[in-house]
SETIFI-845768 format. One record per residue (C-alpha): residue number from 1; residue in one letter; x, y negated, z negated. Coordinates in steps of 0.1 Angstrom, whole numbers, plus 5000, padded with zeros to 4 digits. Each point is the difference from the previous one (the first is absolute). Example, Ala and Ser with C-alpha at 12.3 -4.5 7.8 and 13.67 -1.06 7.14 Angstrom:
residues 2
[pt 1,"a",[5123,5045,4922]]
[pt 2,"s",[5014,4966,5007]]
***
This chain:
residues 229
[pt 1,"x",[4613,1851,4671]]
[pt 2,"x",[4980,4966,4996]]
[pt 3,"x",[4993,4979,4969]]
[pt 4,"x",[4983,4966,4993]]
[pt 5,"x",[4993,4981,4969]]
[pt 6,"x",[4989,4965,4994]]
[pt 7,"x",[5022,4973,4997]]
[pt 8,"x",[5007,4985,4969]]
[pt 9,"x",[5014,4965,5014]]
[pt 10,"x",[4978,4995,5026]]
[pt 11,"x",[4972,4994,5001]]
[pt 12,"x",[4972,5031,5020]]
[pt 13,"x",[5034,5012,5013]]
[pt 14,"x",[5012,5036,5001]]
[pt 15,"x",[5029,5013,5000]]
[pt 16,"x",[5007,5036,5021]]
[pt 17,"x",[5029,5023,5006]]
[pt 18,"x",[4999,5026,5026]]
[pt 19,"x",[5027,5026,5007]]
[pt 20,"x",[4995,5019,5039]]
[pt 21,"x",[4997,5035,5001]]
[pt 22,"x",[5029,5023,5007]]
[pt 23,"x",[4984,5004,5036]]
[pt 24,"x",[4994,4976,5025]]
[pt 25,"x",[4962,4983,5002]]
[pt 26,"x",[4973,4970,5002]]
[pt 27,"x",[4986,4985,4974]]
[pt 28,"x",[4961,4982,5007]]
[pt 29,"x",[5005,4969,4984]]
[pt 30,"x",[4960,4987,4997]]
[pt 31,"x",[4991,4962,4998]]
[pt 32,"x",[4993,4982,4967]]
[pt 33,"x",[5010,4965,5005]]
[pt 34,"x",[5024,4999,4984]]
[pt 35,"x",[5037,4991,5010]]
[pt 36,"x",[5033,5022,4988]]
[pt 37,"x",[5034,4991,4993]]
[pt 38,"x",[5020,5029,5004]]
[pt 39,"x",[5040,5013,4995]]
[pt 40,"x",[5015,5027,5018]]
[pt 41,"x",[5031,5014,5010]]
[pt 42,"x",[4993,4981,5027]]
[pt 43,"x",[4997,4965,4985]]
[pt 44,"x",[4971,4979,4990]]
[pt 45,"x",[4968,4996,5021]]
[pt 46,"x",[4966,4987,4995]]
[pt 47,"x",[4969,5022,5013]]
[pt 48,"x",[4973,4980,5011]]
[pt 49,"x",[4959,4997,4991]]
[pt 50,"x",[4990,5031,5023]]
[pt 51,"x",[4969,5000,5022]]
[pt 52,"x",[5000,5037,5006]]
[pt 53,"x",[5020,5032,4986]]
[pt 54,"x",[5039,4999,5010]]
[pt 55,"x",[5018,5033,5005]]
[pt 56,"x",[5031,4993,4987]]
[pt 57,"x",[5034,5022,5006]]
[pt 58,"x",[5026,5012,4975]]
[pt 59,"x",[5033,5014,4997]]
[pt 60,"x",[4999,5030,4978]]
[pt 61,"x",[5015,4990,4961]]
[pt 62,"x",[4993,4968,5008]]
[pt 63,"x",[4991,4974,4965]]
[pt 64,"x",[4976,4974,5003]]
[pt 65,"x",[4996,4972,4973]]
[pt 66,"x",[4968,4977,5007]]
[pt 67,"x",[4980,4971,4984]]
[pt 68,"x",[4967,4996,5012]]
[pt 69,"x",[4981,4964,4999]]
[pt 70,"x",[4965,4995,4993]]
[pt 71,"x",[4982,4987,5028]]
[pt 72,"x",[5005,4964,5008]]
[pt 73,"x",[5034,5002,4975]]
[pt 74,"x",[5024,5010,5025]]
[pt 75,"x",[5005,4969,5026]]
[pt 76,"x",[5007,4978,4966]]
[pt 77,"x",[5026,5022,4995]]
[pt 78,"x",[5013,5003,5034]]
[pt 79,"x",[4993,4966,5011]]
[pt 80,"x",[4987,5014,5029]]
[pt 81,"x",[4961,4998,5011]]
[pt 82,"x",[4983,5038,4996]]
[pt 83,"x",[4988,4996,5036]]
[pt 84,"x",[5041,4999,5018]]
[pt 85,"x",[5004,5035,4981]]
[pt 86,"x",[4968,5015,5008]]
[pt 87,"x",[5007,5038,5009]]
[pt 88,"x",[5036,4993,4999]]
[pt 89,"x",[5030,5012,4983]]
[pt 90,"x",[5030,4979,5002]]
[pt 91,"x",[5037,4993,4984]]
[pt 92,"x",[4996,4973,4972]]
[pt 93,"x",[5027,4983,5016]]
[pt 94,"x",[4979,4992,5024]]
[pt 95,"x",[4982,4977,4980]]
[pt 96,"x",[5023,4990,4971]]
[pt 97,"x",[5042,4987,5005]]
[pt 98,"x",[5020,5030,5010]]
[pt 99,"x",[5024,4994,4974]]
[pt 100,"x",[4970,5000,4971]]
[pt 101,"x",[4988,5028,5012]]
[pt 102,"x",[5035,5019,4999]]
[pt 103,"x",[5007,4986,4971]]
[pt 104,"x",[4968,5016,4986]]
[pt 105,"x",[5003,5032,5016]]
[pt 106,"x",[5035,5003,4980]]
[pt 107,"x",[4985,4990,4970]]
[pt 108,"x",[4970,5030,5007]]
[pt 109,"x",[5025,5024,5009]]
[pt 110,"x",[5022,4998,4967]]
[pt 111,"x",[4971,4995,4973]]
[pt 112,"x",[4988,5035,4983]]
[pt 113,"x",[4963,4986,5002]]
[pt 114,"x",[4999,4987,5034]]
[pt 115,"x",[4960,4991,4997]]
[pt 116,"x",[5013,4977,4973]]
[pt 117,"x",[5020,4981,5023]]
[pt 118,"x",[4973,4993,5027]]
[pt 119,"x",[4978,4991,4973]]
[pt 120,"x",[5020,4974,4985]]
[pt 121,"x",[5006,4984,5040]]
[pt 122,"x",[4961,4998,5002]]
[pt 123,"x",[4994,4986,4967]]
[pt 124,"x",[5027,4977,5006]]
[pt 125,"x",[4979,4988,5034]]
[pt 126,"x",[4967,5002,4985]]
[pt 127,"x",[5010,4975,4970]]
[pt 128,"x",[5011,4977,5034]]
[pt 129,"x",[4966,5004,5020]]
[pt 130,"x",[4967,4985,4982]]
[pt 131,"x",[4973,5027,4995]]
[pt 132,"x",[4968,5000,5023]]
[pt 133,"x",[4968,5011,4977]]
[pt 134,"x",[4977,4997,5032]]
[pt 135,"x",[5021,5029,5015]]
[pt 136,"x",[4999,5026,4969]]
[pt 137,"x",[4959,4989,5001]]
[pt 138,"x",[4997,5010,5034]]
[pt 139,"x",[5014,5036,4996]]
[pt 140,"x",[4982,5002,4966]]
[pt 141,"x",[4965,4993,5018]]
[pt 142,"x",[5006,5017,5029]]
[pt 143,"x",[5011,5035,4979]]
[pt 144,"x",[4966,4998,4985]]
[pt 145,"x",[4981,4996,5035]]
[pt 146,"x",[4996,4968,5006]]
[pt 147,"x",[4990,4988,5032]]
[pt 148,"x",[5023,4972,5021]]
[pt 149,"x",[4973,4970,4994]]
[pt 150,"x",[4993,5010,4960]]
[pt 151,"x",[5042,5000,4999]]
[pt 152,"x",[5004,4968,5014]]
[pt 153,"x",[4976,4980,4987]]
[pt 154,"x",[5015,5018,4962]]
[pt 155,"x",[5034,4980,5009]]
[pt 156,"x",[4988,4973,5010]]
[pt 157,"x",[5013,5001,5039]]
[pt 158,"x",[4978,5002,5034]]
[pt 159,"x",[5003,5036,5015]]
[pt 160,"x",[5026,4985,5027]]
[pt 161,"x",[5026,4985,4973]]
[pt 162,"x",[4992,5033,4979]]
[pt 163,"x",[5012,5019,5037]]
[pt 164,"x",[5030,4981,4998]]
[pt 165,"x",[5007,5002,4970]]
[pt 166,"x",[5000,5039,4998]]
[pt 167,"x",[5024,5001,5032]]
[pt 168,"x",[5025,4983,4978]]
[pt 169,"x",[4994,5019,4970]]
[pt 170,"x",[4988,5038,5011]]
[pt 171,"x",[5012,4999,5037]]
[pt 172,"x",[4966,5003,5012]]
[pt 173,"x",[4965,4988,4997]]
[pt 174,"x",[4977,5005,4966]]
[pt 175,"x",[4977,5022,5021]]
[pt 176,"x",[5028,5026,5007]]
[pt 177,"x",[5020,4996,4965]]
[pt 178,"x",[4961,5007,4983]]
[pt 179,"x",[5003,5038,5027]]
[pt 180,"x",[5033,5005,4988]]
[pt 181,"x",[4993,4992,4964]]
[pt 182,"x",[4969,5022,5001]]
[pt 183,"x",[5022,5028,5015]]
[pt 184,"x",[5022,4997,4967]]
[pt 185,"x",[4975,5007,4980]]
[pt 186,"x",[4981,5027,5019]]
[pt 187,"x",[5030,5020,5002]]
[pt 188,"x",[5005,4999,4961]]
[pt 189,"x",[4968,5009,4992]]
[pt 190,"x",[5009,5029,5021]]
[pt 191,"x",[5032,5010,4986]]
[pt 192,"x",[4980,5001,4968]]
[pt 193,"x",[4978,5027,5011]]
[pt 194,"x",[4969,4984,5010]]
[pt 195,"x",[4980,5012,5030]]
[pt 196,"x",[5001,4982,5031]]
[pt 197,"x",[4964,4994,5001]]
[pt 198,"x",[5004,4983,4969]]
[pt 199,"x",[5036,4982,5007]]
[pt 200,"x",[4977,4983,5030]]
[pt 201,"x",[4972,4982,4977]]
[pt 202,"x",[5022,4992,4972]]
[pt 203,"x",[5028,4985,5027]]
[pt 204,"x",[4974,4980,5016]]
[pt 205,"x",[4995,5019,5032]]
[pt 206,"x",[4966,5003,5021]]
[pt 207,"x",[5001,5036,4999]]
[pt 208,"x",[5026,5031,5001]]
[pt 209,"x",[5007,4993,5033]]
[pt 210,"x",[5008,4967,4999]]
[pt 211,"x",[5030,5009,4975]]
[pt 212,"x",[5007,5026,5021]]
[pt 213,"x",[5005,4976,5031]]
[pt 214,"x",[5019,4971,4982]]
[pt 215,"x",[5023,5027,4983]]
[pt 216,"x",[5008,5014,5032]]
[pt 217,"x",[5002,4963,5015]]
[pt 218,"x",[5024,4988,4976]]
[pt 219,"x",[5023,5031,4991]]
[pt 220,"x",[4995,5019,5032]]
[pt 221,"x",[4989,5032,4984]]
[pt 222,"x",[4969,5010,4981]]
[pt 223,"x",[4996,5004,4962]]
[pt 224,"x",[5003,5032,5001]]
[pt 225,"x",[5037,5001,5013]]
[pt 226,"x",[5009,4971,4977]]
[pt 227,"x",[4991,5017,4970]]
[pt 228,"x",[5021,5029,5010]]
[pt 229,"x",[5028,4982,5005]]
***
């Protein structure tokens, strides 16, 4: 019922395609940082950088075509700052001209590869938008471990600027994007099969416990539950 595979146009994207079940449920969407623009039936809408899980509803049968940003990609595509979408999911015409976004939505709703179509809109925005290297260093470092003051003093910004700077780009400061990252990765050394005592010192937790508590912190349930799901 759900797919993803990495985009080859741009850049750390993904590209996903969900189809509902035949009966009515939620889906836990967890936070990665990342920023989606998404077609439905509905239209087109942008999902925000989450701070928290989202239970999301959906019709039964319903299709869902998605791409997923890289951290710090999205607002350059959207032209929006991370931080005014944080935890939010709104109508793209919200942000763009109504009449480019309906125009787009008809152009999605005809092609046979939608995906294709929303990747050729943000490659067409990112060509318009200069890149920001300090931003792909941040998340780089701060997936490894790195602490705030070891980050900022990398990029060459004070750790006020690199606060800033993250609100525009992630939606929220480095210290949360480094708990959310380090979520990301706990939960796929999990889905691979390693123990949780493990997952914790290889994800960079204190102890069990701490990954226990940020788990349940940031996706509302513990590991355990995730994993079944």
């Amino acid at each position: 019922m759900y797919e993803e595979w990495c985009s080859r146009r741009v850049a750390g994207a993904v590209v996903w395609r969900r189809e509902a079940l035949p009966d009515a449920r939620r889906v836990r969407v967890l936070p990665d940082g990342c920023t989606d623009l998404i077609w439905t039936v509905g239209g087109l809408l942008v999902a925000g950088p989450d701070t928290r899980a989202q239970l999301t509803g959906e019709s039964p049968g319903t299709g869902y075509v998605g791409l997923r940003f890289a951290p710090g990609t999205g607002p350059r595509v959207l032209g929006v700052p991370a931080n005014e979408l944080r935890d939010a999911r709104v109508p793209l015409d919200a942000l763009w001209p109504e009449r480019e976004v309906r125009e787009l939505a008809e152009r999605v709703a005809g092609a046979p590869d939608p995906a294709r179509v929303l990747e050729e809109v943000a490659v067409g925005r990112l060509r318009r938008t200069p890149d920001d290297p300090p931003v792909r260093a941040v998340v780089e470092r701060l997936r490894t471990g790195a602490g705030v003051a070891a980050v900022a003093d990398a990029v060459g910004l004070s750790e006020r600027q690199l606060y800033r700077r993250s609100l525009a780009a992630f939606g929220y400061g480095p210290k949360t994007l480094a708990r959310v990252l380090r979520l990301d990765g706990a939960l796929r050394l999990a889905r691979a099969g390693v123990p949780a005592a493990s997952v914790a010192a290889r994800a960079g937790y204190a102890d069990q416990a701490h990954l226990s508590r940020e788990v349940r912190a940031l996706a509302g349930v513990q590991l355990s539950a995730l994993l079944a799901d």
